[in-house]
Each structure stands twice: as C-alpha cells, then as structure tokens.
VEXDREN-2710 file (C-alpha; in Angstrom, 1 decimal):
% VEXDREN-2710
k/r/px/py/pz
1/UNK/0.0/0.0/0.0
2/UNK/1.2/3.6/-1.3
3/UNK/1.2/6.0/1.4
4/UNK/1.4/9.7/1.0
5/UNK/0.7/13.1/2.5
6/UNK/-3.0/12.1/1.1
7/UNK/-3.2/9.3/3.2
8/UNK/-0.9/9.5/6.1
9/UNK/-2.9/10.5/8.4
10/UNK/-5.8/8.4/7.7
11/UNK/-3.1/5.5/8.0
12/UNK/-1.4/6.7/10.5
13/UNK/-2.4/4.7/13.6
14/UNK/-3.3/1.6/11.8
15/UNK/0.4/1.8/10.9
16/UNK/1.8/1.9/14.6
17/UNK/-0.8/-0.1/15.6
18/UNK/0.6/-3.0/12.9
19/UNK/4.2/-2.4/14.6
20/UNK/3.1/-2.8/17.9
21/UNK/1.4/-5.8/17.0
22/UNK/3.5/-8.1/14.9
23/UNK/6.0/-11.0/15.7
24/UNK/9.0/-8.7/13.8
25/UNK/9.2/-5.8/11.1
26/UNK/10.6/-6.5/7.5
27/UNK/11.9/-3.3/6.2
28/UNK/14.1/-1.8/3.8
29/UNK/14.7/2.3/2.4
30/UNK/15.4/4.0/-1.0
31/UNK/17.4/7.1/-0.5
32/UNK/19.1/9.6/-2.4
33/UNK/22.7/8.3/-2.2
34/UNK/24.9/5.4/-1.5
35/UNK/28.5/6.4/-0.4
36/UNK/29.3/10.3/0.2
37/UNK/33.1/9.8/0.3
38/UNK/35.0/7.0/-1.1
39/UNK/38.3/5.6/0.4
40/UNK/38.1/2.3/-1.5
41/UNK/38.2/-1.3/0.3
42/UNK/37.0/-0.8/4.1
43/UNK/40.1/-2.1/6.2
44/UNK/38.3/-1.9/9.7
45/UNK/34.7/-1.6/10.9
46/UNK/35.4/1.5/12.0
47/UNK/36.2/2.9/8.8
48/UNK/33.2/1.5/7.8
49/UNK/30.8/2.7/10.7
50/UNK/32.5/6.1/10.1
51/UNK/31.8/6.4/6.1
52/UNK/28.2/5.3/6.6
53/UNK/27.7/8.1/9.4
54/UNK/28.9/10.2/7.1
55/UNK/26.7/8.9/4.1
56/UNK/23.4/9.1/6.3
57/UNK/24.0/12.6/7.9
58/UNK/24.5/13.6/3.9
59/UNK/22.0/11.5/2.1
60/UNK/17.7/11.1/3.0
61/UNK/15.5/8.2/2.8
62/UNK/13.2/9.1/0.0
63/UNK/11.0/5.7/0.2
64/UNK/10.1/3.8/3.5
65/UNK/9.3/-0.3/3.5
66/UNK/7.6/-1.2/6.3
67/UNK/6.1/-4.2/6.4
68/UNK/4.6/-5.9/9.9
69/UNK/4.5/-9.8/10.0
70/UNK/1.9/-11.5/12.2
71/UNK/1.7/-14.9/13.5
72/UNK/-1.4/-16.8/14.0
73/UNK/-0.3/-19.6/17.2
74/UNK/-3.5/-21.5/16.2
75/UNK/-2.7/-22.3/12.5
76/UNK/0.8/-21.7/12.9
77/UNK/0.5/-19.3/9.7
78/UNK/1.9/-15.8/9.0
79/UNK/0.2/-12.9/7.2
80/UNK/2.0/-9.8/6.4
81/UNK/1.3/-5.6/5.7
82/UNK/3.4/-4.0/3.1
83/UNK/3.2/-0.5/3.4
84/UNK/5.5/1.9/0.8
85/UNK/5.8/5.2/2.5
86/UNK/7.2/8.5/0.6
87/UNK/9.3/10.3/2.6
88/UNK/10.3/13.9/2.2
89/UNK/12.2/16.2/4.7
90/UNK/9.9/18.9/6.7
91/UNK/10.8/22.2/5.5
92/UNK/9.3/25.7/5.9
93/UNK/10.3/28.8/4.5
94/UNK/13.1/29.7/7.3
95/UNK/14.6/26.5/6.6
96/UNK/17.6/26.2/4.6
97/UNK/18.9/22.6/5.0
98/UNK/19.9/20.9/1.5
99/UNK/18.9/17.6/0.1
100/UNK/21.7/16.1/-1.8
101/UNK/21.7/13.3/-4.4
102/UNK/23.9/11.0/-5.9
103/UNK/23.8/11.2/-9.4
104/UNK/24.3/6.9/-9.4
105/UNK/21.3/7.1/-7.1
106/UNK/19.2/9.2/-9.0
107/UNK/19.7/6.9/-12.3
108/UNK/18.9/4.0/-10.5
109/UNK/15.9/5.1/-8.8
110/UNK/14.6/6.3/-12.1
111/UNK/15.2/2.7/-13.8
112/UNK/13.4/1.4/-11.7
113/UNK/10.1/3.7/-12.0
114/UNK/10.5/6.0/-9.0
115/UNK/7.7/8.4/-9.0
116/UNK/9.9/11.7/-8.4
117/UNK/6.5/13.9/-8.5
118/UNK/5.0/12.3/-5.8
119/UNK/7.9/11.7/-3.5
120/UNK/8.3/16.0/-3.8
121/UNK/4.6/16.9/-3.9
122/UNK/3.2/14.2/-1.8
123/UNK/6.0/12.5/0.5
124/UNK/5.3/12.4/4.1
125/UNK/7.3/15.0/6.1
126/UNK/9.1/14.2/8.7
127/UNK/11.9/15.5/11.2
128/UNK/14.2/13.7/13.9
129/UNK/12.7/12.9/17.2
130/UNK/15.7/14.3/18.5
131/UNK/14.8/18.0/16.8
132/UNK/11.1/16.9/18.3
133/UNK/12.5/16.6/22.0
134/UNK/14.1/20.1/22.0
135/UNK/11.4/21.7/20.1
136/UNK/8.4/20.2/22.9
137/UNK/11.3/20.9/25.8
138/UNK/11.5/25.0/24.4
139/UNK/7.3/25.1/24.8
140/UNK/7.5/23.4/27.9
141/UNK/9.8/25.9/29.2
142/UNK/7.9/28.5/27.5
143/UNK/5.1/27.7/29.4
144/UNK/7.1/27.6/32.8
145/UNK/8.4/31.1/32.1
146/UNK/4.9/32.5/31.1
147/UNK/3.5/31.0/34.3
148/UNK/6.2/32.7/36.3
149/UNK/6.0/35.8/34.9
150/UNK/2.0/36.2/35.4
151/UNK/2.7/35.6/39.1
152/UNK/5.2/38.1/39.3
153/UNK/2.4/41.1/38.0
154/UNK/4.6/42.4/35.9
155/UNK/2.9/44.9/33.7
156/UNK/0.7/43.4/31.0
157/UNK/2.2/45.5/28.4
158/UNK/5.7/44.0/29.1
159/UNK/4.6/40.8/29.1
160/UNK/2.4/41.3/26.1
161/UNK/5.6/43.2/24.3
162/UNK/7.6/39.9/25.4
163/UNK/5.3/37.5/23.6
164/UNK/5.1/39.6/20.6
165/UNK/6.4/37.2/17.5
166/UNK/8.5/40.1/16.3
167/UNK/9.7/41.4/19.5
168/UNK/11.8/43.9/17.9
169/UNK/10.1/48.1/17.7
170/UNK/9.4/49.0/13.7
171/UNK/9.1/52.4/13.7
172/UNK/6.4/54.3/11.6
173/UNK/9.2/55.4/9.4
174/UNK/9.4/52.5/8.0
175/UNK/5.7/52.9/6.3
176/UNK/5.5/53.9/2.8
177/UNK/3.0/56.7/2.5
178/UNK/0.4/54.1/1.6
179/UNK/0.6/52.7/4.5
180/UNK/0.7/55.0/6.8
181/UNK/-2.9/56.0/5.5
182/UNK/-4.1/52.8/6.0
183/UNK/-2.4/52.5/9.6
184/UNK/-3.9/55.7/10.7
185/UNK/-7.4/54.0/9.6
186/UNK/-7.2/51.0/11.4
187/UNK/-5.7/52.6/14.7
188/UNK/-8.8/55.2/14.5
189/UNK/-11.0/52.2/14.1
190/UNK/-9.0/49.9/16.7
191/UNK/-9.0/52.8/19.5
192/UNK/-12.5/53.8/18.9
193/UNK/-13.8/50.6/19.2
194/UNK/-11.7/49.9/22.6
195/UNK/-14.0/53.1/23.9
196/UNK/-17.1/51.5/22.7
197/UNK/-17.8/48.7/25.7
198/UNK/-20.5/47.4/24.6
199/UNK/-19.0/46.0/21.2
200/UNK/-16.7/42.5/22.1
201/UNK/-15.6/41.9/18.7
202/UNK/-14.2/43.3/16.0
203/UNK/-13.4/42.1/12.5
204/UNK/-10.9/44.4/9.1
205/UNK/-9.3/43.4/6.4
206/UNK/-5.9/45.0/4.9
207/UNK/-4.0/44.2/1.8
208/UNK/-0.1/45.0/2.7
209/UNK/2.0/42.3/4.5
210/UNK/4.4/44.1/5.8
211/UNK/2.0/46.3/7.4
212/UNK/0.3/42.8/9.0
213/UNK/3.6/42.9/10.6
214/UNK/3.2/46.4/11.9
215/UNK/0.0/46.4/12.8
216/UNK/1.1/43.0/15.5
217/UNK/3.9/44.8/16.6
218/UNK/2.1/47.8/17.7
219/UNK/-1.3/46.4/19.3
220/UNK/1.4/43.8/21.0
221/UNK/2.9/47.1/22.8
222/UNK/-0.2/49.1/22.9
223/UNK/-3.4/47.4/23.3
224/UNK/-2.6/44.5/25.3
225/UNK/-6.3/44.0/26.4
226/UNK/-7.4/42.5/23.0
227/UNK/-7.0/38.7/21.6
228/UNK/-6.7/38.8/17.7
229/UNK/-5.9/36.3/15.4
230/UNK/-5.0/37.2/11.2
231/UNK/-5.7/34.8/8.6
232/UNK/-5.2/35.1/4.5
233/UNK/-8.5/34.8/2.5
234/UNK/-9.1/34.9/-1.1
235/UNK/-6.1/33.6/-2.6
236/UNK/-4.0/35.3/-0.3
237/UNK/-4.6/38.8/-1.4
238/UNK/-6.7/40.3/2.0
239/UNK/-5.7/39.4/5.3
240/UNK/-8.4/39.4/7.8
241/UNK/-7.8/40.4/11.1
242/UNK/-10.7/39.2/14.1
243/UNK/-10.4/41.4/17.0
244/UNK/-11.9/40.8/20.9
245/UNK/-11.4/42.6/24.0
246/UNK/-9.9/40.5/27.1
247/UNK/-9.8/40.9/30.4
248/UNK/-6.1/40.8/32.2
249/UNK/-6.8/36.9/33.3
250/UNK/-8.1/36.0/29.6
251/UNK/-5.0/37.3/28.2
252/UNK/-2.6/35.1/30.8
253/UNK/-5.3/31.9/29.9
254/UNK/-5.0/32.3/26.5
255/UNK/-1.6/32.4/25.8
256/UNK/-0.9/29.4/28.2
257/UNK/-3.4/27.8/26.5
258/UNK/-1.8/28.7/22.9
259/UNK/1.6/27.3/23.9
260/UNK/-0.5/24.2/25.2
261/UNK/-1.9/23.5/21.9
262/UNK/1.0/24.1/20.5
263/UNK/2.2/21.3/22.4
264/UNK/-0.6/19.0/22.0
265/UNK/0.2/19.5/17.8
266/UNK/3.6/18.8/18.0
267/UNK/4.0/15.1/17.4
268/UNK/1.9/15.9/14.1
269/UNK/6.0/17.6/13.3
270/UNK/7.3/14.1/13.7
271/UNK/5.3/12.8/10.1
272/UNK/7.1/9.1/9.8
273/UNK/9.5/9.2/12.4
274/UNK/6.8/9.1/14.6
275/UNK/6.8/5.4/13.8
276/UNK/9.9/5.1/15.6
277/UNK/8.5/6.9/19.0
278/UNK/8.5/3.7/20.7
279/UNK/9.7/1.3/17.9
280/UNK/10.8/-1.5/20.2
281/UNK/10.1/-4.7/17.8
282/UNK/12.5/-6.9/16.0
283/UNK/13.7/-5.8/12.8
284/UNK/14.4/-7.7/9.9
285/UNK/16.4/-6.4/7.0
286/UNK/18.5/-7.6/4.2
287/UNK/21.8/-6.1/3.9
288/UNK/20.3/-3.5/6.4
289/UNK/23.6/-1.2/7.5
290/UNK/22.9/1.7/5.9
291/UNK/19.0/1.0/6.2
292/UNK/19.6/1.2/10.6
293/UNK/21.8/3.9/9.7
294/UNK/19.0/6.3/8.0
295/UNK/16.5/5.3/10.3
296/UNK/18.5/6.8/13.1
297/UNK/20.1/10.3/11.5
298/UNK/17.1/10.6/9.3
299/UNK/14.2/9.6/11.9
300/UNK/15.2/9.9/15.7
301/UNK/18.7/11.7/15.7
302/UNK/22.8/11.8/14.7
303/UNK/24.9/8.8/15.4
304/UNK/27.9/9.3/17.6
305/UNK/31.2/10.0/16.1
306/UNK/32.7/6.8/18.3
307/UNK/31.9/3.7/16.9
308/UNK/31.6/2.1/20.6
309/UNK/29.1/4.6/21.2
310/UNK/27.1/4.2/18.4
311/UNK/26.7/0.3/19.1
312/UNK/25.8/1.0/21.8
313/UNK/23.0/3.7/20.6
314/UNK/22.0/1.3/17.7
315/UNK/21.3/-1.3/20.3
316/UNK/19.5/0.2/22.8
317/UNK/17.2/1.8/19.6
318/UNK/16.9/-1.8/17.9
319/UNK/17.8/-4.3/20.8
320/UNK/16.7/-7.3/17.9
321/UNK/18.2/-6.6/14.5
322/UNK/18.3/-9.4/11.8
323/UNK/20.1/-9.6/8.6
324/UNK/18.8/-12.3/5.7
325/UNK/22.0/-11.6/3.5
326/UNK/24.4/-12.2/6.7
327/UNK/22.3/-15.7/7.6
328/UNK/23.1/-16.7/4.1
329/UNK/26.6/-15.8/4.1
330/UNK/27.6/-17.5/7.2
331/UNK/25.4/-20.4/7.2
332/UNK/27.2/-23.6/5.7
333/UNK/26.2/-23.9/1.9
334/UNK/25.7/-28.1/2.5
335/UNK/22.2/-26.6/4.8
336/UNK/21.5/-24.0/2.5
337/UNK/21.7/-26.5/-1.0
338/UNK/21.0/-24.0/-4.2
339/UNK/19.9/-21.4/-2.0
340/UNK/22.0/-18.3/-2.4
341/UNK/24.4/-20.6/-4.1
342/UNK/25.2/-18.3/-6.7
343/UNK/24.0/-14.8/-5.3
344/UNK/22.7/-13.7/-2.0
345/UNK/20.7/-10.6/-3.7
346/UNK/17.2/-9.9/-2.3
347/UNK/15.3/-11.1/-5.7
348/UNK/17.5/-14.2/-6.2
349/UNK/17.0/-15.5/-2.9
350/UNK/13.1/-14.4/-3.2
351/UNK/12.9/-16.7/-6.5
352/UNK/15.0/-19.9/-5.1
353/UNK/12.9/-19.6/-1.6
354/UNK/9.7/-19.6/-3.8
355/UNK/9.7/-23.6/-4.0
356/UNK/9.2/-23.7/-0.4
357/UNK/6.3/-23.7/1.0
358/UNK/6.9/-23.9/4.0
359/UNK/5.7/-21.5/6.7
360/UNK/2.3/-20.5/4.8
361/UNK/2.9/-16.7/4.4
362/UNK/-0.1/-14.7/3.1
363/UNK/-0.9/-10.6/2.5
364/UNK/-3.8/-9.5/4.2
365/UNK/-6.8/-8.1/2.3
366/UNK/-6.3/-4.9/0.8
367/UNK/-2.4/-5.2/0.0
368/UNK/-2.2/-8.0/-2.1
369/UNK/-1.3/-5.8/-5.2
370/UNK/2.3/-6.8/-4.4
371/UNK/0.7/-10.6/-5.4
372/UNK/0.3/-9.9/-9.2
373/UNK/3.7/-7.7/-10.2
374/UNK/7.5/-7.4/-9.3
375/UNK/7.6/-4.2/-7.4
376/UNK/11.7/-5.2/-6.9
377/UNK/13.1/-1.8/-5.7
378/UNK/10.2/-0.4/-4.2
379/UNK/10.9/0.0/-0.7
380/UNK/7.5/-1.6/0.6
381/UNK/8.4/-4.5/-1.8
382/UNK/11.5/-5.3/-1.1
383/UNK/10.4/-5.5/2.8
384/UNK/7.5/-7.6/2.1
385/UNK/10.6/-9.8/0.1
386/UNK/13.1/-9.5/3.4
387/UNK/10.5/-10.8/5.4
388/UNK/9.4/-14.0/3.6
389/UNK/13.2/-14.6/3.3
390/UNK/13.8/-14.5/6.8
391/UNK/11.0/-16.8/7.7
392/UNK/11.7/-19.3/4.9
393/UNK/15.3/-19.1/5.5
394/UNK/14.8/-20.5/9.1
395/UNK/12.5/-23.3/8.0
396/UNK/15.2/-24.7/5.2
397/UNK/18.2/-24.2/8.1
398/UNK/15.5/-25.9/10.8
399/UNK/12.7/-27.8/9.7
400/UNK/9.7/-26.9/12.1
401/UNK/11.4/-23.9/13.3
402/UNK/9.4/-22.3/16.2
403/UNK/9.5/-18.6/16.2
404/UNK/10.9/-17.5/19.7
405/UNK/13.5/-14.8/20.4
406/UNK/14.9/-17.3/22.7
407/UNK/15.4/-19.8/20.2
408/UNK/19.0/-21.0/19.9
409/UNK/19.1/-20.2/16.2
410/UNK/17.8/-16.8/16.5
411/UNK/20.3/-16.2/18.8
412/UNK/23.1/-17.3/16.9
413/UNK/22.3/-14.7/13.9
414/UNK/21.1/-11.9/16.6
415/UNK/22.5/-8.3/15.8
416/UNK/25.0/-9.1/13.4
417/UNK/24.5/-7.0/10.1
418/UNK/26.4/-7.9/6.6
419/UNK/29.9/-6.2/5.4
420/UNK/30.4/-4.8/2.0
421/UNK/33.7/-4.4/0.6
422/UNK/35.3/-4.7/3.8
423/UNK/37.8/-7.0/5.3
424/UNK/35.2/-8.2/8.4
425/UNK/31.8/-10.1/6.8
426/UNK/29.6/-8.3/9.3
427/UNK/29.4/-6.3/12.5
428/UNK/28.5/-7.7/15.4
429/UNK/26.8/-5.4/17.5
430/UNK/27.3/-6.9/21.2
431/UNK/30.6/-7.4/20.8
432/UNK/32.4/-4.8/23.1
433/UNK/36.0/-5.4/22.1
434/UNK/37.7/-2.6/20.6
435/UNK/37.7/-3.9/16.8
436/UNK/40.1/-1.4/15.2
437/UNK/43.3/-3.8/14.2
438/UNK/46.5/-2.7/15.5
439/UNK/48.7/-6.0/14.3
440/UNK/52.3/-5.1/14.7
441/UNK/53.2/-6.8/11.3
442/UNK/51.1/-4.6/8.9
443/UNK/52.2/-1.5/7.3
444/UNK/50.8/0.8/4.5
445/UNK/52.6/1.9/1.6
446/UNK/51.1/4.3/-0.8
447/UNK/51.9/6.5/-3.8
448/UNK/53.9/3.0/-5.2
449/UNK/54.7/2.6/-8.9
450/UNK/51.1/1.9/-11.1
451/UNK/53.2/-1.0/-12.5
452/UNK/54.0/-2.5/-9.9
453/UNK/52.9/-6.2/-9.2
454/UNK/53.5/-8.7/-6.2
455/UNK/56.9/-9.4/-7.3
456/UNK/57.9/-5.8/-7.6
457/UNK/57.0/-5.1/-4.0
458/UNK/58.9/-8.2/-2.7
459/UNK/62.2/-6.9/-4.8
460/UNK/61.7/-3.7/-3.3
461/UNK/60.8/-4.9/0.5
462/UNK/63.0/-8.2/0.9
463/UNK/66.1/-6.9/2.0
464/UNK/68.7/-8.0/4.9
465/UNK/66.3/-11.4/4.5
466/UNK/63.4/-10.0/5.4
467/UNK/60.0/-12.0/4.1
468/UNK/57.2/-10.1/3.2
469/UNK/53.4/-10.5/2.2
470/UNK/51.7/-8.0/-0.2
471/UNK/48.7/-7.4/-0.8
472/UNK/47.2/-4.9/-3.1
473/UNK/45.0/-2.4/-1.8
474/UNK/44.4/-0.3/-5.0
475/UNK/46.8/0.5/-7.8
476/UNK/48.9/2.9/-6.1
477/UNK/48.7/1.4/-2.3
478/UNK/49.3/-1.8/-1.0
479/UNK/49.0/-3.4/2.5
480/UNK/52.6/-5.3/3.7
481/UNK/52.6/-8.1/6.4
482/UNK/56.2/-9.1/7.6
483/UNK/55.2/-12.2/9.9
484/UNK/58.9/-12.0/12.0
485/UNK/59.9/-9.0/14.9
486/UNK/63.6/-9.3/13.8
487/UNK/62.3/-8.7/10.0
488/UNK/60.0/-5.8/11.2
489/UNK/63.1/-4.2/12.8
490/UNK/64.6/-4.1/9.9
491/UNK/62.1/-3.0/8.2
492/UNK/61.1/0.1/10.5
493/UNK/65.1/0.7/10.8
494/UNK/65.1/1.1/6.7
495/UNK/61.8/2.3/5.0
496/UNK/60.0/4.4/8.4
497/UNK/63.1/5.8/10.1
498/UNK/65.2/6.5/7.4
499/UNK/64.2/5.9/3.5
500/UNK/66.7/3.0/1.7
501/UNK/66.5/4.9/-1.4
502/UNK/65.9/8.5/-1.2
503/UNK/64.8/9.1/-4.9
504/UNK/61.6/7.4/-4.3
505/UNK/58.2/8.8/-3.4
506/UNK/56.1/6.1/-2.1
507/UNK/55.3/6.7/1.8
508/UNK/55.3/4.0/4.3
509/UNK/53.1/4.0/7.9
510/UNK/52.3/2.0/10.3
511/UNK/49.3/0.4/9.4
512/UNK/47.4/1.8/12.9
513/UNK/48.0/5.2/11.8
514/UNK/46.5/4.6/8.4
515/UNK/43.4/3.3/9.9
516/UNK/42.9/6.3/12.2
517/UNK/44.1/8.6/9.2
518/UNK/40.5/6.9/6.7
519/UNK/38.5/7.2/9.8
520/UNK/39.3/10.7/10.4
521/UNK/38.8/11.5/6.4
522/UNK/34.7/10.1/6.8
523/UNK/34.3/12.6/10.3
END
C-alpha cells in the first residue's frame, strides 16, 4: 500500500498499531545516495561505521518499507502488511537545510520507476525525534516562564511586548506613505472601538503584509487588552484580522493555552518518524547497514562519532536486529543446498525460496497488489521480500522452526549486520572489544609505482632477509605483512626511520595510523 501526505494521516495509527502488533518488522529504504566519500576497500569496521555516518548525515530516505508480519499460534500461519511510504524532509520557509543526491542514485531510482513527483509533492514530512525533544522541551519551558511571569504582576504590556512574534520596535518610518494611511485607519478604528464597551468583537481586512507585521507589533505594545488572530482569504490577497477585547486573566489563559496547543500539535511535526517513538520490535532487513543507519540520522537523531558509542546507541534503539543476507553468508552452503548458491541478492533469494512452502505466508486483504507484479526496488516490496526470506530461510536451516527470540538459532544470527567491501563479513553489534586492528606486522605503503605487481614489492621490501606478504589495496597502495619482529626491525630501521633509497616517493606508515588517518577522512 502507497502511502502519501494524502493518506498518512488516515493510515497513520493503523500503521503503529501494525508495529506494535507483529512478531518482527521487514523493512528496507530507498534514499538519495549510497556512499558520500569514497576511500576504496574498508580495512576496519570503524572505517566503515564512520563512512556510513557520514553517508546518512548527507543523504535522505526518499521511500520507507515497512512491512509488519503477524503470526497466527493457532494455525501456525503468518500474514503480512506491506506498506511503501514517501518520505520527504519537513521544511518551511526559514529553513535552509539541503537535500543532496547521488547522481548513481538518481539513475537508479529512475530505472526502476520512481515516481519523483509524488515523493516532492506528496511525501510524508518528517523531522528527527531528536529535533522533536528540543522543540516540545522550548514550549515546555515556554510555558514555565509564562507562568512565572503572570505571578510576578509584571505589567501586561511588558509581558504582552515579550510574547510579541517580532519582538523587535518597527518604527512608523518604515511605512510607505500608503501605508501610513491605512495604519492611521485601522488605529482610529482599533481605538474607537476599545471606547465603545459594549462592542466584544471586531473584524478588518488590509491588503499590505508588511503592514500585517506592523500592525502586531504595535497592538502587542499598545493594546494589550485585545486577543486577535489574522488569517489570509481569497487567494491570499486580503488578510483578515478578528479582534476581541480580554480581560487581564483572559490574556494570561489564553496564551498558556496557545503554547498548550502548540504542544498538544507537536508530534503531528514528527510525520514518519513518529513510527519510531516507541519502535521497540525486531527488525528484519536484508543487507540493512545503511537502512539502521538512516533510520537513526534521518528519523530519531545523529549517530555518535565513536563507533563504541554508536553500538551502543543502535542497540539500545533496535535491541533485535536481523540480517537475511548475513544468515546466508555465514550459514554452511551443505544446509543451505541451491539457495544463495550463486547470489545472495534480495530477488535471487526471493525466486530460489519460492519452491518452499513452507511456513504458509499470506498478505492480508487490501495489500495483495504486491501478489500480481515485481515491485523489486520499491521499498514496501522489497520489505514484504526480506521478510518472507527471513522466515523461509529459518525453516530450510530448521525444519519446524518455532518462532521465539529465545530460540537458539535466533540467537546465533542476533545483531549481526552484513559487510560490504570490507575485510570483516559483518558487524557484530554486542561485541564490546575494541575492533580497530592494530597487528604489529602490517604497514601501508602508498603513492607505489602503477606498475608494480607482487613481485615488484617483494624486490623492493626483501632486503637484509626479510620476508614479506603483499597485498594490493588499490593501484597505487598496497597493504605489507612481515610475519617476523627481527624482519620488522629491519624494516622500521630502513623504509620508516630512514628511506633506503631516497629518490623514491612512495610513503610507508604503520598500518594503525593509516586506519585512524580513513576514519578521520569520513568525520
């Protein structure tokens, strides 16, 4: 199901509801870009935790998969709600943030049919929960400092002056002659009316924005005693101001009251991060890293520079994360048989997992359209694809698998999300041990000869008897591992703390340095 602006609201709470109510969430993102900076192959985890912090902080989700599993314990059958949600980052007219896009990213999501007109015109807003905390903290402490104020009797002008939205004085000298006509008519008619008691409201119209400024700015200073509210009408060409008189403890009620509606309206700023308010489900994804990653910077707030830290944030956000591409990579290939044998993509595993039928897996009523056509790319697709995978994957590793977080199987693949391009196959989230490598017998060359091959860097590096390992990091770096502490001597003795030739220009580190070097290029 397609959910927009249109619908969001009318879908809202069935949505959360869903969540709340399912055995685990299947989900998967489109977003505008991939990889913001690119250092080539990821030595460490860090490196890689730091480049897709980066990637997310630059890059926004532009399509949301969603889709709630449920399990009847009677029948011992699952059904399933897909729902494709359009994303687009709140904005207003003071707000100046910028959307980039991957030009890769772009071509891809046009390929594959991605409406760009209604992800721009129709995609549900939304803005961190993080932003949302501060924002509801200011109007709470708003309302404190109101509160305070009115029992201190401070002068109702002041306070009035105070609460004005443009607190600053505009001076009549900034009217053009036009307007100071038209001022001069609505003060006579604003004063006379205040001498008239009889008469409780008033209602004008003026044409001149700027003057709707003026004209709050002075009845802010001048009149307290009146309420007034100014709305456009007719296309936006008349503004119509509606005037009432107030006593001193009307004023003080309403404005508390304004800054308590305010705050009763807020969450309606969160749009789809307020799916994640109180997310606490499992959450299946395939080859989910940067999907967990945009779900935190884009919905509930920045990850931590420290990768330790932002474990340790991930986990206590999603405390049950599971990745279908990881199961498949680390599960012996004699369980698996032709599954994944030749690719672990999302649709190749969809179309070898489709002989199984085993768990019975249906869509409920009113989202089966994902039944009749390949939606492959689609973010609401692709989730509804993640999630059969995950439950057919467990019934091919375990016949009569038993769905329980408890389970010894579940366990075994618990919070450990696929590597790409990166010396470690995954991440494993509860591990606590510091994972940056800092093996004495690795060093990093760079700016080497393009023509260079493995024998090259051996005739180069072997000297005094010293063995060495290469291995090619890209075609002007390589990675050296010199297994022996009398070789490495040597070696530090010749090619670190003094050069053995002084005509060339390749640079040589210690390979700890490197490391910190790429994750200080992604921060």
């Amino acid at each position: 199901m397609n959910i927009t602006e249109d619908n969001w609201y009318q879908y809202k709470d069935q949505i959360i509801t869903d969540i709340q109510e399912s055995e685990f969430v299947a989900v998967d993102t489109e977003m505008t870009g991939l990889h913001y900076k690119s250092r080539g192959r990821f030595l460490s985890q860090e490196m890689v935790y730091a480049s897709h912090r980066l990637s997310t902080s630059k890059f926004s989700v532009t399509q949301l998969g969603v889709c709630p599993f449920f399990l009847d314990k009677k029948t011992n059958t699952w059904s399933c709600k897909p729902y494709n949600i359009y994303c687009f980052p709140s904005h207003s007219a003071q707000d100046r943030s910028i959307l980039s896009f991957e030009v890769g990213s772009y071509a891809f999501l046009s390929k594959h049919n991605f409406d760009f007109n209604t992800w721009i015109k129709k995609g549900v807003h939304f803005q961190s929960i993080d932003k949302w905390n501060k924002k509801t903290q200011s109007i709470r402490e708003e309302i404190r400092e109101l509160k305070e104020k009115f029992k201190e009797n401070i002068p109702l002008k002041e306070i009035a002056f105070a609460l004005n939205p443009r607190r600053q004085f505009i001076p009549i000298e900034r009217l053009n002659e036009e307007q100071k006509k038209e001022f001069e008519r609505v003060n006579k008619l604003v004063t006379g009316w205040m001498k008239i008691t009889e008469e409780k409201d008033l209602e004008f119209t003026i044409k001149d924005r700027f003057l709707r400024w003026f004209l709050i700015n002075h009845f802010y200073r001048t009149i307290p005693e009146i309420y007034f509210q100014n709305n456009y009408i007719e296309n936006n060409t008349l503004i119509k101001f509606e005037l009432r008189k107030v006593t001193e403890e009307e004023f003080k009620e309403i404005q508390i009251q304004s800054l308590v509606t305010r705050l009763e309206k807020s969450k309606d700023m969160l749009g789809v991060s307020e799916l994640f308010l109180n997310f606490n489900k499992v959450l299946v994804g395939h080859n989910c890293l940067l999907d967990v990653f945009h779900f935190i910077s884009s919905f509930i707030g920045p990850l931590p520079k420290d990768f330790s830290q932002g474990k340790k944030r991930i986990l206590k956000l999603f405390p049950n994360i599971f990745d279908t591409k990881l199961i498949t990579e680390i599960t012996d290939q004699s369980i698996l048989g032709k599954i994944g044998k030749n690719s672990t993509g999302l649709g190749k595993l969809f179309t070898d997992l489709q002989d199984y039928t085993s768990p019975k897996i249906t869509i409920a009523e009113n989202f089966t359209s994902y039944l009749s056509s390949d939606n492959s790319h689609e973010a609401g697709y692709d989730a509804y694809m993640t999630g059969l995978i995950f439950l057919k994957l467990l019934q091919v590793i375990k016949p009569n698998f038993n769905f329980n977080l408890k389970n010894k199987l579940l366990l075994k693949y618990k919070n450990m999300i696929n590597l790409m391009d990166c010396d470690y196959k995954y991440i494993n989230l509860e591990n606590e041990k510091k994972l940056i490598e800092d093996p004495e017998d690795k060093f990093h060359i760079s700016n080497i000869p393009t023509y260079w091959r493995y024998n090259n860097a051996r005739e180069e590096f072997e000297i005094q008897g010293i063995k060495v390992r290469p291995r090619f990091l890209s075609k002007n770096s390589i990675l050296l591992t010199i297994s022996k502490e009398k070789h490495r001597k040597i070696f530090i003795e010749n090619f670190i703390k003094k050069k053995k030739n002084q005509d060339v220009k390749y640079i040589v580190r210690y390979y700890k340095a490197y490391l910190q070097d790429c994750i200080d290029f992604f921060n």
